[in-house]
C-alpha positions in Angstrom: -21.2 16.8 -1.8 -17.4 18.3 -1.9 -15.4 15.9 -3.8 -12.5 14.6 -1.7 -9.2 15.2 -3.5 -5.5 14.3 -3.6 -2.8 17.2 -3.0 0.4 15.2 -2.3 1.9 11.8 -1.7 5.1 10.5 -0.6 6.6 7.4 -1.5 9.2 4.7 -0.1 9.1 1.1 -1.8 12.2 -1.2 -2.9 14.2 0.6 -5.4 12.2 4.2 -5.1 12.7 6.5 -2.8 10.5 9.3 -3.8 7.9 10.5 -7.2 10.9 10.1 -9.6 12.4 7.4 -8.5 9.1 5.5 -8.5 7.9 6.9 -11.8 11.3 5.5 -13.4 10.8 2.2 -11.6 7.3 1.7 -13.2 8.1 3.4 -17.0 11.4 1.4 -17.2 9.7 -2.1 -16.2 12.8 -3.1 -13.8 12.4 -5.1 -11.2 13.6 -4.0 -7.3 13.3 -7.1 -5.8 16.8 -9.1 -4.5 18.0 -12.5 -2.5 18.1 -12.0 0.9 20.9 -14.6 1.9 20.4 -17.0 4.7 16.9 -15.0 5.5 14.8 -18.3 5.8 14.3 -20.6 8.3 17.5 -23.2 8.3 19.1 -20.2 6.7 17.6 -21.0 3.3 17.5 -18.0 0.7 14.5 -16.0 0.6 13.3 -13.4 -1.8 12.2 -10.1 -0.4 12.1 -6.4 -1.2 14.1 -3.9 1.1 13.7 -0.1 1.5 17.6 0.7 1.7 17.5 3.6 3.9 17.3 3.8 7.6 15.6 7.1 7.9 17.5 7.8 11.5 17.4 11.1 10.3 14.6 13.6 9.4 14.5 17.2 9.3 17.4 17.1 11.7 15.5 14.9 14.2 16.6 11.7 15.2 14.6 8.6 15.1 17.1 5.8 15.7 15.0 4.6 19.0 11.5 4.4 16.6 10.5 1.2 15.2 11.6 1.7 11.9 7.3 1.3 10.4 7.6 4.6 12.0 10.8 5.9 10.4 9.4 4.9 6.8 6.3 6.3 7.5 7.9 9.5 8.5 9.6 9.4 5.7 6.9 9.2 3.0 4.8 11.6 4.5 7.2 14.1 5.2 7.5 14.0 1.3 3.3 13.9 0.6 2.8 16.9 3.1 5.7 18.6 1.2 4.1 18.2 -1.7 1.0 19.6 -0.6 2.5 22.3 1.5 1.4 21.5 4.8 3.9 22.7 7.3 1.5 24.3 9.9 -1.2 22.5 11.6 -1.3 24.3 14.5 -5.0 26.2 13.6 -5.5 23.1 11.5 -8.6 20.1 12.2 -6.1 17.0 10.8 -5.8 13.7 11.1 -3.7 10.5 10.4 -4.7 7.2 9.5 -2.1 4.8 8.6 -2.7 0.8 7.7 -0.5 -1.9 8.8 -0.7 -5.6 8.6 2.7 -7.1 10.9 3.4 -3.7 12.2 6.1 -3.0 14.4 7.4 -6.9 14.0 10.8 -6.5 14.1 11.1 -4.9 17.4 8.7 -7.5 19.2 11.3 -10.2 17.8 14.0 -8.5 19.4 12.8 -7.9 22.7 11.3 -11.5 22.7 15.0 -12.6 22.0 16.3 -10.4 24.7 19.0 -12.9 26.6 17.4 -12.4 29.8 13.7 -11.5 29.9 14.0 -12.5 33.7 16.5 -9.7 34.4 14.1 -6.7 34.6 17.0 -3.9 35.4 18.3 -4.6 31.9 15.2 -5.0 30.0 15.1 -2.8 27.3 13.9 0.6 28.6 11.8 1.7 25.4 10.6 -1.2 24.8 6.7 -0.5 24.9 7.0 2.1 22.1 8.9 0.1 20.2 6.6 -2.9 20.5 3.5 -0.4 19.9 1.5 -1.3 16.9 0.1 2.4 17.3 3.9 3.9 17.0 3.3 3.8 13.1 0.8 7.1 13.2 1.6 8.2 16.6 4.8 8.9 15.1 3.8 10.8 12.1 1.3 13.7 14.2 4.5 13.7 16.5 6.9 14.7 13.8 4.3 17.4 12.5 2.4 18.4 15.6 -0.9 17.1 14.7 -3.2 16.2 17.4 -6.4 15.6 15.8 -7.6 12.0 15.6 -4.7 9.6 15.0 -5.4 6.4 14.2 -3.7 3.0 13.3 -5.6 -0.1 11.4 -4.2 -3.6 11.7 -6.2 -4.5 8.8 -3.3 -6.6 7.5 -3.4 -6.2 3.8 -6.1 -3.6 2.7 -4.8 -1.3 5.4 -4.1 1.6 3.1 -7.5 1.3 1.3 -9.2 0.9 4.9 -7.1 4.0 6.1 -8.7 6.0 3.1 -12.4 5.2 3.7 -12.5 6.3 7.2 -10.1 9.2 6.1 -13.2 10.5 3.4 -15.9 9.8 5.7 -14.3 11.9 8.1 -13.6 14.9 5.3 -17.0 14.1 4.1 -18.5 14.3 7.4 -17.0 17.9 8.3 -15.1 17.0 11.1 -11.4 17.3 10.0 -10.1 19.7 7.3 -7.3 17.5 6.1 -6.2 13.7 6.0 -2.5 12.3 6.1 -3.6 9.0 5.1 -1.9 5.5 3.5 0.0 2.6 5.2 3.4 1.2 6.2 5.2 -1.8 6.5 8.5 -3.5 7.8 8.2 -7.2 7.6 11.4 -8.7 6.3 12.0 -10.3 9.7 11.7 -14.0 11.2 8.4 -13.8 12.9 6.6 -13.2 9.1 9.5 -15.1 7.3 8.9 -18.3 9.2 4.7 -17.3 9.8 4.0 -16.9 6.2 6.7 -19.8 5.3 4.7 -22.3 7.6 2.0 -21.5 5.0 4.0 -22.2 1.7 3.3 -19.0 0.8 7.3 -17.4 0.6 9.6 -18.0 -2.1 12.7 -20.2 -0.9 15.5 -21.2 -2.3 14.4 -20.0 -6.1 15.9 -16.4 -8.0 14.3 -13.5 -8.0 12.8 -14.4 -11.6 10.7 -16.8 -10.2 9.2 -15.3 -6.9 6.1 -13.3 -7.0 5.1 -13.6 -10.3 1.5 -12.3 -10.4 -0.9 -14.1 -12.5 0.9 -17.4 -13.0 0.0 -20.8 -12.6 4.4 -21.8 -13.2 5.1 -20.6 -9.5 3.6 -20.0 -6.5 4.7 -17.4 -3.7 4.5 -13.8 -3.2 7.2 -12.0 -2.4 6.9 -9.6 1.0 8.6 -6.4 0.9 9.4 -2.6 2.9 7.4 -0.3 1.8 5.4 2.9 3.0 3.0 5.2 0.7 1.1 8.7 2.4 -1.3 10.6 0.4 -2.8 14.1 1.3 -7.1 14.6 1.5 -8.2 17.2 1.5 -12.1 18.7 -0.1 -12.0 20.4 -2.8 -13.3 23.9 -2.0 -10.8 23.8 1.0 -7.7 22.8 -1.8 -8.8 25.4 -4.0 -9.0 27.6 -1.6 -5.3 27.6 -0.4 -4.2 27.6 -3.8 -3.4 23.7 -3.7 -2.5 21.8 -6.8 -4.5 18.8 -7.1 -3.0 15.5 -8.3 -6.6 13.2 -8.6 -10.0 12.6 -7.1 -10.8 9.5 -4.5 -14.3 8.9 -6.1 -15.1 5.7 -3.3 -13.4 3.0 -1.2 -15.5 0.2 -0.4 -14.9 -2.6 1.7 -16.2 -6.1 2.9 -15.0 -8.9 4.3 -15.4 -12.7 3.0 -17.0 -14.2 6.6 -15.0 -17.4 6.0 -12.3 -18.1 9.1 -9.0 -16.0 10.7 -7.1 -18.8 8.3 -9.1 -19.0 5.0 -10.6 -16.5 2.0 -13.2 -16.7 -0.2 -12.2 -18.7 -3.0 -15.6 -17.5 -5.3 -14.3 -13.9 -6.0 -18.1 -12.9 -5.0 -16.6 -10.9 -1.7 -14.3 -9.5 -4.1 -16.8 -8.7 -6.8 -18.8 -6.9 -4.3 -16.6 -4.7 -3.0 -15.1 -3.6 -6.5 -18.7 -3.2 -8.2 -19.7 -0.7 -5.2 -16.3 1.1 -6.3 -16.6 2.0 -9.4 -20.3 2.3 -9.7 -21.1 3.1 -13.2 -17.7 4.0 -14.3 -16.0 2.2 -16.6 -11.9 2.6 -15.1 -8.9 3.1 -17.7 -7.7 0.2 -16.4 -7.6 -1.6 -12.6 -4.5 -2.0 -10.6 -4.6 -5.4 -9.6 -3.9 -6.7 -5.8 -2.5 -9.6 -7.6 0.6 -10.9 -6.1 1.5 -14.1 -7.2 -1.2 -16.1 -4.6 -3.7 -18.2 -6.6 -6.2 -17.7 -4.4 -5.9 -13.7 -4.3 -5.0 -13.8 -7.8 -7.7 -16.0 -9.2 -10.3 -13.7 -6.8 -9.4 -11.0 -9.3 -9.7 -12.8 -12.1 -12.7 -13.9 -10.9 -14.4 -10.2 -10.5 -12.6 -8.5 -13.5 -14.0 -11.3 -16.1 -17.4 -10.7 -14.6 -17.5 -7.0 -13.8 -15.7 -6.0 -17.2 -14.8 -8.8 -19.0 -12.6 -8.0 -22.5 -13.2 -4.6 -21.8 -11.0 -3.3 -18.8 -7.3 -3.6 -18.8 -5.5 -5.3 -16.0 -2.0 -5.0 -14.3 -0.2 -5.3 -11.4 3.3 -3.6 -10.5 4.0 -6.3 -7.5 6.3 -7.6 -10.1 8.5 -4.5 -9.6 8.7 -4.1 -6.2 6.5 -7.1 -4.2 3.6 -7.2 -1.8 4.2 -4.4 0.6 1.2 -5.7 2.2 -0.5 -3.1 4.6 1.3 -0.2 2.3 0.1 -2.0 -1.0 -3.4 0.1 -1.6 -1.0 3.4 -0.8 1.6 2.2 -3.1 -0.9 1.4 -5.8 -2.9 4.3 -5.5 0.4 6.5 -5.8 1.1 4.3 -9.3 -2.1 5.3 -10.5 -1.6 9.0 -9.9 1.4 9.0 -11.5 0.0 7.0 -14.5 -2.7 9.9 -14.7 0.0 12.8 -14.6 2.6 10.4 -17.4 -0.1 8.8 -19.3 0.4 5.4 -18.9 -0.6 2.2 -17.6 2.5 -0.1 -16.0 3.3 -3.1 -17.0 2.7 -6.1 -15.2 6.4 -7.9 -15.6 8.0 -10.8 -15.0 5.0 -13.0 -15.8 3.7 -14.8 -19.3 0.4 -14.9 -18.0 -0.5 -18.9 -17.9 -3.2 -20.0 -16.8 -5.1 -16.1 -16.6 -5.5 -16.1 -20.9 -8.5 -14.6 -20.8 -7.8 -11.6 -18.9 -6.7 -8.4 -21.0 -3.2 -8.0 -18.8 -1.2 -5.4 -19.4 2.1 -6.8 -20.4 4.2 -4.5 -21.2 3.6 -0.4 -20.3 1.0 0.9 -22.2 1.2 5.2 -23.0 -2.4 6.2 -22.8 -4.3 8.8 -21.5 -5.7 7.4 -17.9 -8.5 9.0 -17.0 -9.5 6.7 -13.7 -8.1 3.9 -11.9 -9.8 1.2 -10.0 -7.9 -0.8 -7.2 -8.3 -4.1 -5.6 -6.4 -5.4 -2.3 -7.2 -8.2 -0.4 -6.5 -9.4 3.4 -5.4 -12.2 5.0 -8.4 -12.4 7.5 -11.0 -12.2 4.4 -10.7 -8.4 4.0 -11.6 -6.6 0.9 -10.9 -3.3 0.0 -11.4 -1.8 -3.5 -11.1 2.1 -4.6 -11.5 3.9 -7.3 -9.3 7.3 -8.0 -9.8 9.7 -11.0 -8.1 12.5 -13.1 -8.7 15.5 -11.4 -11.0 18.2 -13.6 -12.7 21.1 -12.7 -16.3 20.8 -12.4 -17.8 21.3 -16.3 -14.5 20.9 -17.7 -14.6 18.2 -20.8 -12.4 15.3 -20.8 
């Protein structure tokens, strides 16, 4: 079967606004993340990571009236299908398939808040696209004309990863030529601020040094951030064809879901276990990227898998230290890391974080410079999701590694 490969990506994320930005982010172990004054409910402090850019404009369009999911989205794949050199899809069978978790969030807060919802002459007159969870990719094949199947997943969390299994089952399965593929979010507003804080699962009150600090037992909170990543499928004879460079390979996505309740996850790390060993099959990754966030249930889930899938053997990181848990985007964001590890030769750091309690896991402390030949990834939903990939270093069929 055509192996289903990777010919551009764009990404948007706290403190990175495209490939350089984020490749300096990772190599240089800073952190993007910052105090969002007043942002919690009774105006406590909150932690959170911000996209600072609006994205109004684009190509000399403007987007002000789009939820702005949308305008990120826009935004990072404007840069993957650059990247790729798609410009023309007018003879072209493509798709886009973008995950999500709290969508278009924002906007439903504000019409909810509208002074008057009884006054219908002055109710907001766009108000259904804006409220539209489906905006997110509707707005992406409107920007580039693509009007093949265009598809949105509110799979919360593993949205990216979910986005890019139906993506290679469609490549696989002949019926579109190329994928625009990943996930967005926007949720630095009071309906997930005061949701997620009803669940003690936000960082109030504390400094950035101590909120979402993955694989620790000292403090407990994630930290939810902006974000959108897009990649580029496309098969390989068809890449090859056109002349496309190739960045990697997206060997398999597979996915599960724990069964437990709307409200709970698996606490065994089996569900996750299953999902990643059907991944990566009988390869043994460079290292895995790690959908650890700074929850002990998510976190220990990995720990939980890793020890028995690879024990000693596998290193381990996570870069939501750097930038937070961009939730829906996070599988996109991760898988974009991993590419750029493969093309730089290294494995990031996971920072801010000594590790307690996780001892026996091999975590990647500080950026390792290594050839990375595979990658696998791990993401986990609120809703019991479970989505786990695998993407490889792109070589021509017979060539050595």
């Amino acid at each position: 079967m055509d192996r289903i490969v990777i010919t551009g990506y764009g990404i948007k994320t706290p403190g990175a606004n495209n490939k350089r930005e984020f490749s300096e982010l990772l190599q240089s172990e800073r952190c993007a993340l910052e105090v969002l004054l007043g942002g919690g409910p009774n105006e406590v402090d909150v932690v959170v990571g911000l996209v600072h850019d609006d994205f109004e404009w684009l190509l000399g369009r403007h987007y002000r009236r789009f939820p702005r999911i949308s305008r990120i989205a826009v935004g990072s794949a404007h840069d993957a299908l650059k990247m790729a050199k798609w410009s023309d899809f007018s003879n072209t069978r493509a798709a886009v398939l973008m995950g999500t978790s709290v969508a278009s969030a924002q906007e439903l807060e504000d019409i909810a808040s509208y002074s008057n919802l009884d006054d219908f002459r002055r109710f907001p007159f766009l108000s259904a696209g804006l409220a539209n969870t489906h905006s997110l990719s509707s707005a992406i094949s409107a920007h580039f004309g693509i009007q093949g199947p265009t598809l949105t997943l509110g799979t919360g969390c593993t949205g990216a990863n979910d986005a890019f299994l139906i993506g290679k089952l469609l490549l696989e399965t002949g019926q579109v030529d190329v994928c625009v593929a990943g996930g967005a979010e926007a949720p630095v507003n009071r309906l997930s601020i005061y949701g997620f804080g009803k669940l003690d699962t936000l960082c109030f009150n504390v400094p950035v040094e101590k909120a979402g600090i993955p694989f620790s037992l000292s403090q407990e909170g994630f930290v939810m951030s902006e974000g959108a990543g897009t990649v580029v499928m496309e098969r390989e004879t068809d890449a090859i064809k056109r002349g496309a460079f190739i960045y990697g390979v997206l060997d398999k996505v597979a996915a599960n879901n724990d069964a437990v309740s709307i409200h709970q996850s698996d606490d065994t790390g089996i569900s996750m276990l299953r999902a990643l060993r059907e991944a990566v099959g009988d390869t043994v990754p460079t290292y895995v990227s790690s959908q650890a966030l700074g929850l002990r249930v998510n976190d220990n889930n990995d720990r939980i898998s890793h020890k028995m899938l690879f024990g000693q053997a596998v290193p381990i990181t996570s870069i939501k230290g750097h930038i937070g848990h961009t939730m829906g985007a996070a599988g996109a964001v991760q898988l974009i890391a991993a590419l750029l590890g493969m093309e730089y030769n290294f494995i990031p750091a996971t920072i801010r974080t000594n590790g307690e309690g996780f001892a026996e896991l091999p975590i990647v402390f500080t950026k390792r410079d290594c050839v990375v030949e595979s990658v696998a990834i791990t993401t986990h939903g609120y809703g019991g999701n479970n989505s786990c990939l695998l993407v490889s270093k792109y070589r021509k069929t017979g060539e050595s590694v």
